[in-house]
Backbone as JSON Lines, residues from 0, in Angstrom:
{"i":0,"aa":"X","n":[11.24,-241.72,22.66],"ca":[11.93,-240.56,23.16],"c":[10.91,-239.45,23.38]}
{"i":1,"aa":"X","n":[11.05,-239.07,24.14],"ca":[10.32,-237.8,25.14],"c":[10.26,-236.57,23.81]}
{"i":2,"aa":"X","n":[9.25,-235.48,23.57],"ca":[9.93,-234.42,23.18],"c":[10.63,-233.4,23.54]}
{"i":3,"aa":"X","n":[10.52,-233.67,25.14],"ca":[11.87,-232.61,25.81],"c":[13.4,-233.22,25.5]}
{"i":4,"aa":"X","n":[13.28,-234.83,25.53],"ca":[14.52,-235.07,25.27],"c":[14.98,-234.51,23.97]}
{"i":5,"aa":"X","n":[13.84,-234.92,23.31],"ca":[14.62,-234.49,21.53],"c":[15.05,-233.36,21.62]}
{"i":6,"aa":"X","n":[14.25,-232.03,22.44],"ca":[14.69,-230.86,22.05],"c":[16.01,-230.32,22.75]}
{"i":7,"aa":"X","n":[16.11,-231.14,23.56],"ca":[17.32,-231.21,24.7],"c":[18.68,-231.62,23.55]}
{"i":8,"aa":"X","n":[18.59,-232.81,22.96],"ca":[19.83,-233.38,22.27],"c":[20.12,-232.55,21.2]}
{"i":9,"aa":"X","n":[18.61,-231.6,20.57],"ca":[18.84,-231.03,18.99],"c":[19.76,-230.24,19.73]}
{"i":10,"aa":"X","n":[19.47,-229.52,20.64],"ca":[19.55,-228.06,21.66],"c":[21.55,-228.28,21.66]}
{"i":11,"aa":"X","n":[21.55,-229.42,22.01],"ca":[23.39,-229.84,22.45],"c":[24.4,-230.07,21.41]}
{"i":12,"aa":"X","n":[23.25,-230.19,20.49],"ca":[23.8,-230.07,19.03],"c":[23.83,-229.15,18.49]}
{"i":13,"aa":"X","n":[23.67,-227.78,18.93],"ca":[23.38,-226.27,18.27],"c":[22.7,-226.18,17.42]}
{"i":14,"aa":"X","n":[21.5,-226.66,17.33],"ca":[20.28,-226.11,16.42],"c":[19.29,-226.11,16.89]}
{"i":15,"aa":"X","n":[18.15,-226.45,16.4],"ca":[16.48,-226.13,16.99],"c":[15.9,-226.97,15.9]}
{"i":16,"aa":"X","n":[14.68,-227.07,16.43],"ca":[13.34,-227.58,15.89],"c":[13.25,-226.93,14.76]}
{"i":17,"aa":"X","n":[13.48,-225.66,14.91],"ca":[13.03,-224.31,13.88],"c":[13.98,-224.23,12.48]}
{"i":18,"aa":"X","n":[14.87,-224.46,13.16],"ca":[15.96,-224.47,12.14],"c":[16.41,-225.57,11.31]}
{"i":19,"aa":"X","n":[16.37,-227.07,11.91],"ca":[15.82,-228.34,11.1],"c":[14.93,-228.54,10.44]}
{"i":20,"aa":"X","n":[13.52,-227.9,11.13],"ca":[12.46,-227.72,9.84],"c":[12.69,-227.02,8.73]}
{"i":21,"aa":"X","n":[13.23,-225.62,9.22],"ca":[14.0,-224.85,7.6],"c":[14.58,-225.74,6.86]}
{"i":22,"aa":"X","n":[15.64,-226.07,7.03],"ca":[16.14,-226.64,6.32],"c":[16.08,-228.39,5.6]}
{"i":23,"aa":"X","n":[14.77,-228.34,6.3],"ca":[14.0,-229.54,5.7],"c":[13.4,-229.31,4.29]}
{"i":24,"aa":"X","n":[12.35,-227.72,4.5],"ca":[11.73,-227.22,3.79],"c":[12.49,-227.19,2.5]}
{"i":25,"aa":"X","n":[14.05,-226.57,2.42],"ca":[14.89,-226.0,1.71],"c":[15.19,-226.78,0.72]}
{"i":26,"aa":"X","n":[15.77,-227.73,1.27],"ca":[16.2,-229.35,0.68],"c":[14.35,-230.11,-0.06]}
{"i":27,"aa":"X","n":[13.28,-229.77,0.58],"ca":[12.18,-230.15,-0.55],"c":[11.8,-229.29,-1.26]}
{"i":28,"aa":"X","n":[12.22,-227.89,-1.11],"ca":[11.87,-226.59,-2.46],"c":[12.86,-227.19,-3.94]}
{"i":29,"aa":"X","n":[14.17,-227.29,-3.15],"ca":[14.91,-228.18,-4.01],"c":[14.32,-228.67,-5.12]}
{"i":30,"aa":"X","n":[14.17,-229.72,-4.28],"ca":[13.42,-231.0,-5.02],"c":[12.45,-231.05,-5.69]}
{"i":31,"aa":"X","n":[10.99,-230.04,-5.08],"ca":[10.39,-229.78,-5.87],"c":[10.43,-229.24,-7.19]}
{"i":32,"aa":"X","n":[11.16,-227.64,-7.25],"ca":[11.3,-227.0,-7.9],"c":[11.84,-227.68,-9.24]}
{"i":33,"aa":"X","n":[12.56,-228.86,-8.9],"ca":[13.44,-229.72,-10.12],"c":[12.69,-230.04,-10.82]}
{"i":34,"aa":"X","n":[11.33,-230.11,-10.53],"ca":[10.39,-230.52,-11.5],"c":[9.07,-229.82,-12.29]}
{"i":35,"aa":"X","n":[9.15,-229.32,-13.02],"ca":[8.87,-228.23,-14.04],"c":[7.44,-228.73,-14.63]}
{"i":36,"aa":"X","n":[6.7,-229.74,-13.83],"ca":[4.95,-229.65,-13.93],"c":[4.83,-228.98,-12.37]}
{"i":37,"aa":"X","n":[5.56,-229.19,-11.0],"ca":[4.81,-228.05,-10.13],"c":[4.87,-226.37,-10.49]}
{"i":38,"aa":"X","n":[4.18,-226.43,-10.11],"ca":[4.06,-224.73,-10.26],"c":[4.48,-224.63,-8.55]}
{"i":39,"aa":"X","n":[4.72,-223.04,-8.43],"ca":[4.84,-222.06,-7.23],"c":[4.19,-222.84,-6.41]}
{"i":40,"aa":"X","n":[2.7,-222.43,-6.61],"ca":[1.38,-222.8,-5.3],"c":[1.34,-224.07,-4.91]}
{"i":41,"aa":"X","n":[1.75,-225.01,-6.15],"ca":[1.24,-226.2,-5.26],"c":[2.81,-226.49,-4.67]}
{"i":42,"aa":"X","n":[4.09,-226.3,-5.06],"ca":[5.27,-226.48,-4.47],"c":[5.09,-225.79,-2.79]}
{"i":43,"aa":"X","n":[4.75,-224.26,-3.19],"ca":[4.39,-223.98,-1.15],"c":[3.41,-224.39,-0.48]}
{"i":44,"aa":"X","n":[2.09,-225.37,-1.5],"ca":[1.47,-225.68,-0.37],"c":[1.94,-227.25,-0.01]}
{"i":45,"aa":"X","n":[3.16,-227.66,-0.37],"ca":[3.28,-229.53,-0.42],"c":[4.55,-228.93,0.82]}
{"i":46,"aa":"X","n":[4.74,-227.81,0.85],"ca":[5.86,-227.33,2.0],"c":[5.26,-226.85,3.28]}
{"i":47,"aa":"X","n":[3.95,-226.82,3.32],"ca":[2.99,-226.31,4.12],"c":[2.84,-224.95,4.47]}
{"i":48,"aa":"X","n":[3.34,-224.04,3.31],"ca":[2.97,-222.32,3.17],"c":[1.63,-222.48,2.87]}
{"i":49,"aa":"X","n":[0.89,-221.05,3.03],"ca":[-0.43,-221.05,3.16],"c":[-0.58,-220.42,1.45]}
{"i":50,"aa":"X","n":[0.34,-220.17,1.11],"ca":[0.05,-219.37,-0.67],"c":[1.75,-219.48,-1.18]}
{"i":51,"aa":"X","n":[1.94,-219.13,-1.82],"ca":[2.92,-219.0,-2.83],"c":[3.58,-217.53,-2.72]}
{"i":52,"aa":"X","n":[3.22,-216.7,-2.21],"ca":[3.45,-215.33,-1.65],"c":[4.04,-215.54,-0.14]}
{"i":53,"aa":"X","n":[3.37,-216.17,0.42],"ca":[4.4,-217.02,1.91],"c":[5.58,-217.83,1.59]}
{"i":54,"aa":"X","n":[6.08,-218.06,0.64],"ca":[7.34,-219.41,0.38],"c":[8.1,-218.81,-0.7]}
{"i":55,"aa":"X","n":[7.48,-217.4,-1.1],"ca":[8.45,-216.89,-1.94],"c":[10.14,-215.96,-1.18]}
{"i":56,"aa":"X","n":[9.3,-215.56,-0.32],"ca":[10.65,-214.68,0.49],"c":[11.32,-215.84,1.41]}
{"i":57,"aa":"X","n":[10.89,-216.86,1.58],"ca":[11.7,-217.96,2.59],"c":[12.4,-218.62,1.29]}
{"i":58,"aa":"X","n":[12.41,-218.89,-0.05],"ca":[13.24,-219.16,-0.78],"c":[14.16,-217.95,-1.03]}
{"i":59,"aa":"X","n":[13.83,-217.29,-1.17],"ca":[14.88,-216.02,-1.61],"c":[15.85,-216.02,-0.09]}
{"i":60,"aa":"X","n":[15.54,-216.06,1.14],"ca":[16.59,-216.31,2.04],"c":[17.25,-217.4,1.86]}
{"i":61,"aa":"X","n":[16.88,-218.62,1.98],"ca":[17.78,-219.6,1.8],"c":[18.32,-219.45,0.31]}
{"i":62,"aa":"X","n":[18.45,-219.05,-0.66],"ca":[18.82,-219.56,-1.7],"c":[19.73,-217.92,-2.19]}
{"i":63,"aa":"X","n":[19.27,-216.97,-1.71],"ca":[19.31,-215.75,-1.94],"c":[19.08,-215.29,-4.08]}
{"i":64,"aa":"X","n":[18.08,-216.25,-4.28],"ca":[17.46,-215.79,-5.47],"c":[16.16,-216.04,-5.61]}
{"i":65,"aa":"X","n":[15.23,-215.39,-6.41],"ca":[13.84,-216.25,-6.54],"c":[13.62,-217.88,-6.81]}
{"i":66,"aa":"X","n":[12.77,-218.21,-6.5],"ca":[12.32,-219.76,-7.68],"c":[12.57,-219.78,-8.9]}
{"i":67,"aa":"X","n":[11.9,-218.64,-9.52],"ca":[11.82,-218.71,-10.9],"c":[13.68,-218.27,-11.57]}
{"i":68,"aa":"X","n":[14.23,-217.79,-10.94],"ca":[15.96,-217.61,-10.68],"c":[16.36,-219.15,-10.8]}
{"i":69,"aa":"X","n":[15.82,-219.93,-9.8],"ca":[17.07,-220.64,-9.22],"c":[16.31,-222.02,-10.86]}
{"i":70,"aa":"X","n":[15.07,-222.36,-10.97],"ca":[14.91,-222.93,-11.79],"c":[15.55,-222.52,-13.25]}
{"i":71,"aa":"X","n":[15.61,-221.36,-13.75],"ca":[16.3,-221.07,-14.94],"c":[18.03,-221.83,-14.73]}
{"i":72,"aa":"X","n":[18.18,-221.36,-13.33],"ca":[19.94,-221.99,-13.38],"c":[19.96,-223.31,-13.49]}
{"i":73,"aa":"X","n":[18.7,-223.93,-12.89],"ca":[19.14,-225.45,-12.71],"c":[19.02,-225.59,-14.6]}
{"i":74,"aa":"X","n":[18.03,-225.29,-15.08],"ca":[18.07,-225.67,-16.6],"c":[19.25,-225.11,-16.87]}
{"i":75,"aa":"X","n":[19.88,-224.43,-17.08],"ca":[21.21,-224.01,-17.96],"c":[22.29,-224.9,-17.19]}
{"i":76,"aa":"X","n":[21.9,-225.09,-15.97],"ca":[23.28,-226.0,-15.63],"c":[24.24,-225.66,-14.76]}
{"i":77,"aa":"X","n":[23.68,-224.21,-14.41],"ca":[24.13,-223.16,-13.41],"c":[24.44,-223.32,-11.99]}
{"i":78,"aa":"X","n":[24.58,-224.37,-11.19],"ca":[23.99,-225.22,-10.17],"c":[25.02,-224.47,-9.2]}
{"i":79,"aa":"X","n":[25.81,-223.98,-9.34],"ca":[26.8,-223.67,-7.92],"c":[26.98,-222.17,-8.3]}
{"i":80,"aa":"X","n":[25.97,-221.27,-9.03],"ca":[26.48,-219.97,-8.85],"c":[25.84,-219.51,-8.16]}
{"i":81,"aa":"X","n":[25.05,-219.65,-7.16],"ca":[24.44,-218.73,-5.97],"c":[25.31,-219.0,-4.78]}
{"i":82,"aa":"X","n":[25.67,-218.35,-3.88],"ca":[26.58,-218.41,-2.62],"c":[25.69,-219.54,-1.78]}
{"i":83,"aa":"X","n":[23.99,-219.07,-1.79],"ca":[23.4,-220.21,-0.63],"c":[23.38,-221.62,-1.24]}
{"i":84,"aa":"X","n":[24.06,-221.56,-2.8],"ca":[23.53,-222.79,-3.3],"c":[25.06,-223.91,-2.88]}
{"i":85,"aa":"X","n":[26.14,-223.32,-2.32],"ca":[27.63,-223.62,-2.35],"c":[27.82,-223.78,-0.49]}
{"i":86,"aa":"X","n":[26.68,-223.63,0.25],"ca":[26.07,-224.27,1.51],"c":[25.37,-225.23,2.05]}
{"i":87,"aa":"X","n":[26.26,-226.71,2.46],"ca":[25.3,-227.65,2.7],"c":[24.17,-227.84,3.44]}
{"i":88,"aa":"X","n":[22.96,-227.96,3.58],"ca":[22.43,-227.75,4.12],"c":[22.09,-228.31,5.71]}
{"i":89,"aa":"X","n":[22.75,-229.35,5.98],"ca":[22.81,-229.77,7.47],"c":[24.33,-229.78,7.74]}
{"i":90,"aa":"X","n":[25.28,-228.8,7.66],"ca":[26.34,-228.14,7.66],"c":[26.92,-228.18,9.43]}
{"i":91,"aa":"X","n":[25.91,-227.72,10.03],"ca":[26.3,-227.58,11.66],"c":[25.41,-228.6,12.28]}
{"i":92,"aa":"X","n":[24.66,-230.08,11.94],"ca":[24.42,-230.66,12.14],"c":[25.09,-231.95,12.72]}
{"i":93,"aa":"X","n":[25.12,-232.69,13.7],"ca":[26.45,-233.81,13.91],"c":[25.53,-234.82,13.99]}
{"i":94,"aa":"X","n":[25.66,-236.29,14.13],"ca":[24.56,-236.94,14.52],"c":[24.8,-237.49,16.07]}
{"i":95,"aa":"X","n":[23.67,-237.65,16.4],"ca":[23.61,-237.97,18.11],"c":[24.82,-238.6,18.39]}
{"i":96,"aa":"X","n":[25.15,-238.48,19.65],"ca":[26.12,-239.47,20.02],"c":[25.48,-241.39,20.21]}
{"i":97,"aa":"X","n":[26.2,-242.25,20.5],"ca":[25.37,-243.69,20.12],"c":[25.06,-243.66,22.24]}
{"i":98,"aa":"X","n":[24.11,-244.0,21.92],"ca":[23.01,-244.42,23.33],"c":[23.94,-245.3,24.25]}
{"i":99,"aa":"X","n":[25.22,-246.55,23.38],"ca":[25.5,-247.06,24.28],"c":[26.9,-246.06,25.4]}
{"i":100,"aa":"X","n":[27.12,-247.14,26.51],"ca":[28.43,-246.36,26.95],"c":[29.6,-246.83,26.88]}
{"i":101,"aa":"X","n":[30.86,-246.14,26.95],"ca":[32.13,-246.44,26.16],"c":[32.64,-247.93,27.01]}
């Protein structure tokens, strides 16, 4: 597949390149963060931020709390009290339609 096509089908699907990568990122801060030998720096640089000062305010949007926030909740168990945390993350996502025809 072409990359005009891809950006054509994301495009018909109401999202972007830009906005699938976010929320790629989001879903591996996640993941990372679950695990309590990464630190900050190496979690934003395995996300491809250039420092830990770059990936701190793009978590606080998606999540609308810090790292060090959202890790204390996951330890206590806290898991659905942030509003961004009670948002799926490929929410307005559909998957392609199938290639063949009806």
């Amino acid at each position: 597949m072409s990359s005009r096509t891809l950006q054509r089908r994301i495009a018909e699907e109401g999202s972007s390149f830009r906005q699938l990568s976010s929320d790629a990122r989001r879903e591996l801060a996640r993941l990372y963060l679950q695990h309590p030998s990464l630190g900050f720096s190496e979690t934003a640089s395995l996300l491809g931020y250039e420092d830990a000062n770059s990936f701190l305010p793009a978590f606080r949007v998606w999540e609308g709390i810090t790292p060090t926030e959202w890790r204390a909740m996951q330890r206590a168990g806290l898991q659905e009290t942030s509003e961004a945390l009670r948002q799926p993350p490929y929410s307005n996502v559909r998957p392609f339609p199938s290639q063949e025809s009806p």
